[in-house]
Each structure stands twice: as C-alpha cells, then as structure tokens.
C-alpha positions in Angstrom: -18.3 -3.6 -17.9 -17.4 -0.2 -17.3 -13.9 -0.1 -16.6 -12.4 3.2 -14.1 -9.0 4.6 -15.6 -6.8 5.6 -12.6 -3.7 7.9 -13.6 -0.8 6.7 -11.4 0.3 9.6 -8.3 3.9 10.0 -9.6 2.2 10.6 -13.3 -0.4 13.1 -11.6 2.5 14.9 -9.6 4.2 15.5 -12.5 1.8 17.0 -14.9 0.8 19.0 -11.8 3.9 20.5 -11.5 4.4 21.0 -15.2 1.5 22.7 -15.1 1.7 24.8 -12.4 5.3 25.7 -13.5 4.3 26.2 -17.4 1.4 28.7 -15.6 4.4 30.7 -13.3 6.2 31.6 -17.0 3.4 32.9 -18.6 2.5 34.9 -15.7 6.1 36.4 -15.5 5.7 37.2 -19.6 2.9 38.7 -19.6 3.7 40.8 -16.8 6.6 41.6 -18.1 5.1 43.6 -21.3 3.4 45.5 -18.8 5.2 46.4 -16.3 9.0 47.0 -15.8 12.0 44.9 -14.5 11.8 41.0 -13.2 12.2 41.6 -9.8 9.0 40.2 -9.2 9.3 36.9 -11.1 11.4 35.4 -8.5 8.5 35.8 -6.1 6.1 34.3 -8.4 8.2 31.2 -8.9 8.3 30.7 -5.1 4.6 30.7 -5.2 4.5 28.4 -7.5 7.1 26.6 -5.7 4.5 26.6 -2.7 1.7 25.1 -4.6 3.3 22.2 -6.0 4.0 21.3 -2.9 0.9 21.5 -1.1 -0.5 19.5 -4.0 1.8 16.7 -4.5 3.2 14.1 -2.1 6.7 13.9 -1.4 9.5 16.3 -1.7 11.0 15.7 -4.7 8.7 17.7 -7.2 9.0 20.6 -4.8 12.8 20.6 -4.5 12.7 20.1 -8.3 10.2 23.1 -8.6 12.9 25.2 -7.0 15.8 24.4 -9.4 13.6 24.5 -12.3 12.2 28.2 -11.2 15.8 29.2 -10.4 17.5 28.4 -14.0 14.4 29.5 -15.7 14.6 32.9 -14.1 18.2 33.4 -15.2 17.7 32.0 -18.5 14.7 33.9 -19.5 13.7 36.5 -17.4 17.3 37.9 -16.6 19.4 39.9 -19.0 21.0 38.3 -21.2 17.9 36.7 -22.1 17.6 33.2 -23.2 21.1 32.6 -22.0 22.4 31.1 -18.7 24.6 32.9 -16.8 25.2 33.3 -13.4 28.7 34.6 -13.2 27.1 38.3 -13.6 27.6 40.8 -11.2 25.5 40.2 -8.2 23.7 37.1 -9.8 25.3 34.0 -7.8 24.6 35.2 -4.2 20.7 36.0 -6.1 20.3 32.9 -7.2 21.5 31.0 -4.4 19.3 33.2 -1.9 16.4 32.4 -4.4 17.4 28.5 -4.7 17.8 28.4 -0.5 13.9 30.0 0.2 12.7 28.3 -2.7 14.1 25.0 -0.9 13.3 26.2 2.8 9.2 27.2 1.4 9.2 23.4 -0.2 10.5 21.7 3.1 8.5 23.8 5.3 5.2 23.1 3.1 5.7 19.2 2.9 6.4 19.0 6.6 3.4 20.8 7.2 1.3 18.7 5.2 2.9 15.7 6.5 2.0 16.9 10.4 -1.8 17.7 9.2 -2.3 13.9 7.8 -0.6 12.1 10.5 -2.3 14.5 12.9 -5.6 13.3 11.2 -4.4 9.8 11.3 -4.1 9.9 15.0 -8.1 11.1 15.7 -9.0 8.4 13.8 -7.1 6.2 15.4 -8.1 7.4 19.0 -11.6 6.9 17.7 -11.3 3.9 16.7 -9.5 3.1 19.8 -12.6 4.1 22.1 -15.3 2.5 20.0 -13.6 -0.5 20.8 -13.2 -0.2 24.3 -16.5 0.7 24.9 -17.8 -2.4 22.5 -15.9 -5.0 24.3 -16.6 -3.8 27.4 -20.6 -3.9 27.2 -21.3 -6.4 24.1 -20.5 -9.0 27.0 -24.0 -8.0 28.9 -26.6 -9.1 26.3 -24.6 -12.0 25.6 -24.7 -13.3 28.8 -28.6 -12.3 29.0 -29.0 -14.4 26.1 -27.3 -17.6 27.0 -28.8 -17.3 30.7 -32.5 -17.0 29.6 -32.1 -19.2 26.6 -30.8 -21.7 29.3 -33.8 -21.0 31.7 -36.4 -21.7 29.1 -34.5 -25.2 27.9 -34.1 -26.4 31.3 -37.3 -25.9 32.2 -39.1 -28.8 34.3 -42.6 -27.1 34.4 -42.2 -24.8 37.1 -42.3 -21.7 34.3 -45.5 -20.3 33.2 -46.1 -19.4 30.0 -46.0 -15.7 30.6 -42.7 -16.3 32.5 -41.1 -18.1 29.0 -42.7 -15.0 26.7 -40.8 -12.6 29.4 -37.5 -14.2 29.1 -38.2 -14.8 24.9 -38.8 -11.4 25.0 -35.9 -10.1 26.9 -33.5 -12.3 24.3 -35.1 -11.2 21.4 -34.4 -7.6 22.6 -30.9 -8.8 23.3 -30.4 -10.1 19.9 -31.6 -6.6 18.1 -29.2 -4.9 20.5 -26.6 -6.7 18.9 -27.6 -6.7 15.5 -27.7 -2.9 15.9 -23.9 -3.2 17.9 -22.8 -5.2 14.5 -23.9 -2.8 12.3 -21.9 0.3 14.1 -19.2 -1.9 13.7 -18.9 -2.5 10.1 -19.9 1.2 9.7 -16.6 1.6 11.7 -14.7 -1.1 9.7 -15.8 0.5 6.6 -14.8 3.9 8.0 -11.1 2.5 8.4 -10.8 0.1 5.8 -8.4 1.7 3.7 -6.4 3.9 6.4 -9.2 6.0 7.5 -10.1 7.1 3.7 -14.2 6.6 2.7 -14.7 6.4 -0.9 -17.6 9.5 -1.7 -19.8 9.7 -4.5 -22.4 12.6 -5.3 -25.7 12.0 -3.3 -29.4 13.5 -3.2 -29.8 13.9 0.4 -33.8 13.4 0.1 -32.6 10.2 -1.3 -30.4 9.4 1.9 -32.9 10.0 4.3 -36.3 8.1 2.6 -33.8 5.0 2.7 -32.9 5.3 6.1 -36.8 6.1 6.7 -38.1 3.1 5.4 -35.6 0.9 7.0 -36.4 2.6 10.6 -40.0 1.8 9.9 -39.4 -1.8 9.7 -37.9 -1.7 13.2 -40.2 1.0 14.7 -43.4 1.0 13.2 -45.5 3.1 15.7 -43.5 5.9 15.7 -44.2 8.9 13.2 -41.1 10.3 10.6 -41.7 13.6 8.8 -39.1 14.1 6.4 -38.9 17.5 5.0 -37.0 17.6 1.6 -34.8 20.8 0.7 -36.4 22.9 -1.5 -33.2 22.9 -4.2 -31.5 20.2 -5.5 -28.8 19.3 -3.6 -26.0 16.8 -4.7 -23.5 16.0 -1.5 -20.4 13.9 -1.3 -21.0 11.6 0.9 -20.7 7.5 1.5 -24.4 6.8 1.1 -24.4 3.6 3.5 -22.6 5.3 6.6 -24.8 9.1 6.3 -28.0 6.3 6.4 -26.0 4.4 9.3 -25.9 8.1 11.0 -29.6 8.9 10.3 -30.5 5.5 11.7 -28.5 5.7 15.1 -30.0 9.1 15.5 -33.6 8.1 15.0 -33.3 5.0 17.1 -31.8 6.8 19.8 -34.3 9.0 19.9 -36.9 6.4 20.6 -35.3 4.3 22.7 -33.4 6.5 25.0 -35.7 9.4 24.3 -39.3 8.1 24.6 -40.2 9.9 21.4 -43.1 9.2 19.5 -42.6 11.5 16.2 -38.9 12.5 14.2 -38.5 15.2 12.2 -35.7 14.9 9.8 -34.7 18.2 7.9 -32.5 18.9 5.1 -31.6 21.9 3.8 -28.5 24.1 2.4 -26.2 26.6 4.9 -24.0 28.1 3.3 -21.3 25.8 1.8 -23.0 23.0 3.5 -25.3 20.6 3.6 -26.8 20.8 7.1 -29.0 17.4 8.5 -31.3 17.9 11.3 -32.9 15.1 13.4 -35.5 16.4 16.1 -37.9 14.4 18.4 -40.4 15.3 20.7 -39.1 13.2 23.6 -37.4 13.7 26.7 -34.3 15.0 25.5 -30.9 15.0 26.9 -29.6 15.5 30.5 -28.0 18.8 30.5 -25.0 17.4 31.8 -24.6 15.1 29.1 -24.6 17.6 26.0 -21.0 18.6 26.1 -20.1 14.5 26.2 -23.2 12.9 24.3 -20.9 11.9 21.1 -17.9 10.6 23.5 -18.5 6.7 24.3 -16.2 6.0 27.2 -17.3 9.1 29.5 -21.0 7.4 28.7 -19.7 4.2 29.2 -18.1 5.6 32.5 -21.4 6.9 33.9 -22.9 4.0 35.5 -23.9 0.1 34.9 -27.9 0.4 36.1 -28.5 -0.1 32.4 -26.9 -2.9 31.0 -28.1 -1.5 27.4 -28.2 2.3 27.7 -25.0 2.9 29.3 -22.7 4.1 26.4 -22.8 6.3 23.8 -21.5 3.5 20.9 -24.2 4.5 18.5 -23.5 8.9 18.9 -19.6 8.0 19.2 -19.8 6.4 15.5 -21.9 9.3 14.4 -19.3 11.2 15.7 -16.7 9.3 13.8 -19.0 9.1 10.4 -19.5 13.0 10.3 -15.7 13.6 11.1 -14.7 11.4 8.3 -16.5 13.3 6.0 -15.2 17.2 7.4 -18.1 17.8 9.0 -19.7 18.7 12.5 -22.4 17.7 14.5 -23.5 18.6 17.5 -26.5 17.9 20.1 -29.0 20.5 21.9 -32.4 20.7 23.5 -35.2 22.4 21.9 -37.2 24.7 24.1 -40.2 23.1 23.2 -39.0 19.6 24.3 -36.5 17.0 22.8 -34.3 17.0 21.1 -32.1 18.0 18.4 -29.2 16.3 16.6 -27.4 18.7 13.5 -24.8 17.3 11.6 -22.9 19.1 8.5 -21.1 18.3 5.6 -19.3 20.0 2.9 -21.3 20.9 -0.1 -20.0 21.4 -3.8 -23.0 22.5 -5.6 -24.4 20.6 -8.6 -27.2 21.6 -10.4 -29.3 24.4 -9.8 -33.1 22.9 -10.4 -35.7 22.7 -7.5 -38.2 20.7 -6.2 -41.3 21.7 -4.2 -40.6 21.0 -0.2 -42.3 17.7 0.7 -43.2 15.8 3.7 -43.2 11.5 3.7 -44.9 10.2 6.8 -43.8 6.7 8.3 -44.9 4.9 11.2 -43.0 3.3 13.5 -41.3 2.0 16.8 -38.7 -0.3 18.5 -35.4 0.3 19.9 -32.1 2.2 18.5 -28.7 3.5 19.7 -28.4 5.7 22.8 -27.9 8.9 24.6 
C-alpha cells in the first residue's frame, strides 16, 4: 500500500522561511555588484519579512524573520562587513526603526490573515446554520405523509379501492425519494464541514464529472433528454469529485421537478482561469423575483407552505455552499429563449495541454430533484 509522506507545519514553516530569507541575501548581493550603496536591502528584508508571514501560521517565524533580517543587514550588508556593529554613528536608531516596521509589517500581516480565515469560518458557519434550519423545518412534512398514508393503507377494512391504495403508495414512494435526495444534501454538507470547513481536492476531468452524474440522473429520470457537451481541451480541475456531481445532480433534478423540463444541457468549457459549468433546460424557468434569492434556503423556505415539497431552496443552498467551498461562483438566470440557466465556476490550474474533439452523450430520463 501506497503510503502519503506528510511534512509536519512547524518543519514546513521553517524551511519556508529559510528559504525565503536565503533568497532576500542573494537578492541584496547580487544587487549589490550592480548597483551602489545598501540602502535598499533593508527594504528587501521587510519584503521578505511580509512573505513569510503570509505563508506561515503563527507569529513566531515572522518576528524571527525580522531579527534575522536586521543582524544580517549589519553584518553583511553594512560597512564593516562581515562584522556586527551597531554602536556606529547613526546605526542603533537604523536598526531599531528597521527591527520596529519589520515587527509592525509581521503583526499587521498575521492579523490580517488571521481576520480573512475566521472571516471564512464564519460563512460557513452561517451556511451551515441555515441549511439546518431549513432541513428541520420541512424534513417533518414527508415524514408525516409517510406514516399517515402508510397507516391508511394498513388499516384499511375494505372501504379503499385499489386505485385509492396505488395513490397513497405512490404519494409515499415520492416521499421516500424526497428524503433520500434530503440525505444526500446532507452528507454533501457533512462532508463539506467535516474537517473545519476544509474539502480535500484532487485533480479532475470535468467530462468525467459530469457523465457520472449523467448516468446517475438517468436512473432517477429516465424520460428526460441530457446533452453533455465536453470541452474541447483537456481540462484537469481541483475539485472534490463526489460534491461537483452532488452539485450537477441538484441542478438537473431541479430543473425537472420544479422546472417542468424535458431536455438539459450541461456545458463545460474553460474562461479564463476557470473552469466554468453550465446547466440549461428548456423549462419554465425561474420567477423573476426569485433570481436574486434562488441559492438562499430560508427566504425560499419563508415564501409559503402550499408545497409541502417545493418550498425551500435546500438543494440550490448546498450548491451554494459546494461552489463556495471550492472559490467559486454560481449564479442563476433566464435564457431568452426559455428556461433556465444555472453557471457555476471554479478555479482552474492548467494541466496538460492535449485536446479532444467536442462531443455530445445523450441520456434519457425523468423523476423528481431539488428545487427552485
């Protein structure tokens, strides 16, 4: 078995900031053969000060980036060279200025950093927080379907028809995929936040991504037509291959359910630094007034109750969640020739530079899915 070597963060920090330090001194030499004077190598230091502190956690390797900067610049880039002394004309209040911004810009940085992640932390959280909300306020409706109609059809003394026990069979088998659909958003979520809001990504072929969540869509609606339209290069994205599918699939099923489609379009192709996913439909699309709030679960959860199964946005609110855990966007319109159109965007590090000729995979099929 393949076995992963992890280098430990304080080991990492440190040959980070070697390196970035070893880097700042051979700047300053060979700047210093061609041009004259050093009063520019204190600036460089700071720089170097800044960047090991944007990159490493903590404040101890940039506090000791600063010291380290300051005595290297009086022992080798201040006359006498390759000596240390600071009692020079001039040279303490230098260095001290020099040590204090040096400090200040390593403080300032870390703080800064440390705002961004808890700022981050706190979206997820809130997240999190409404997909809950809305869950356990609605996953109580086709429960209590369930038990009611299960209950109808046991106790029945005769007085049911046979097309009366199909109806209510029917109604709890559409139940029952409701919440096998609600259980999979969750442990999309659950994965999401398993290890403080972090997703583990590995390189993925989008074409890949999308003839999975095809085929599994096509199991579940088998009437409705896919068209999947492959990019044209080869495309390698970081992503977390189960949630992008879990995206695809709440999209597609939304469409048919809430839409009234009958054929999906999925596109994939490059825009600029990212991979951009698009999922169109030829259905009803959305309600104007809903476009600005179609990702947002409690203001769909707040519209009404005269659908017990279309009245929150759970399955767009995770989509939401999935694509912002990655760094990327998505966003909903209507397309002028009917339906609708779902993007979503993540960030692209290009890998490999082949291409494939643009394809099209047709599926069939129908059922029910997430919601507008």
């Amino acid at each position: 078995m393949k076995q992963e070597f992890r280098v430990s963060r304080p080991v990492r920090d440190a040959a980070l900031t070697a390196a970035l330090l070893s880097a700042a001194t051979l700047l300053c030499s060979l700047m210093m053969r061609v041009a004259e004077g050093e009063s520019y190598v204190g600036f460089v230091y700071v720089l170097a000060v800044v960047f090991v502190s944007r990159w490493t956690e903590g404040y101890v390797w940039g506090i000791l980036a600063s010291f380290f900067g300051v005595v290297c610049v009086n022992y080798v880039f201040t006359f006498p060279y390759w000596e240390i002394n600071f009692l020079m004309t001039g040279y303490p209040l230098t260095f001290v200025t020099l040590l204090a911004v040096s400090v200040v810009v390593s403080t300032m940085t870390t703080q800064i950093k440390r705002q961004e992640r808890e700022r981050l932390q706190g979206e997820r959280e809130a997240i999190r927080a409404d997909l809950l909300r809305a869950m356990s306020h609605d996953i109580r409706t086709p429960l209590t379907s369930i038990v009611g109609n299960t209950a109808a059809v046991l106790e029945d003394t005769g007085t049911l028809s046979e097309e009366q026990k199909r109806a209510l069979l029917r109604d709890v088998n559409e139940d029952a995929q409701w919440l096998i659909r609600m259980v999979e958003n969750i442990l999309s979520v659950t994965r999401m936040h398993g290890g403080e809001g972090e997703i583990v990504k590995d390189y993925e072929a989008p074409e890949e991504i999308i003839d999975a969540a095809a085929r599994k869509f096509a199991k579940r609606f088998p009437h409705t037509e896919v068209l999947l339209e492959a990019p044209e290069e080869v495309l390698m994205v970081p992503m977390d291959a189960m949630l992008i599918q879990q995206v695809l699939l709440n999209l597609m099923e939304n469409a048919v359910i809430h839409g009234g489609a009958s054929r999906i379009r999925i596109h994939v192709g490059r825009e600029g630094s990212t991979a951009c996913f698009a999922v169109s439909d030829n259905g009803c699309g959305l309600p104007p007034e809903r476009l600005a709030t179609a990702f947002d679960a409690l203001a769909t959860a707040h519209r009404g109750r005269s659908d017990r199964k279309k009245n929150m946005g759970i399955g767009l609110s995770v989509c939401r969640g999935i694509i912002k855990a990655h760094g990327g966007t998505v966003t909903a319109e209507n397309r002028p020739e009917g339906g609708a159109c779902f993007r979503f965007a993540l960030p692209l590090q290009e890998d490999g530079n082949g291409r494939n000729d643009e394809g099209e995979t047709r599926y069939e099929a129908e059922g029910q899915g997430a919601d507008y």
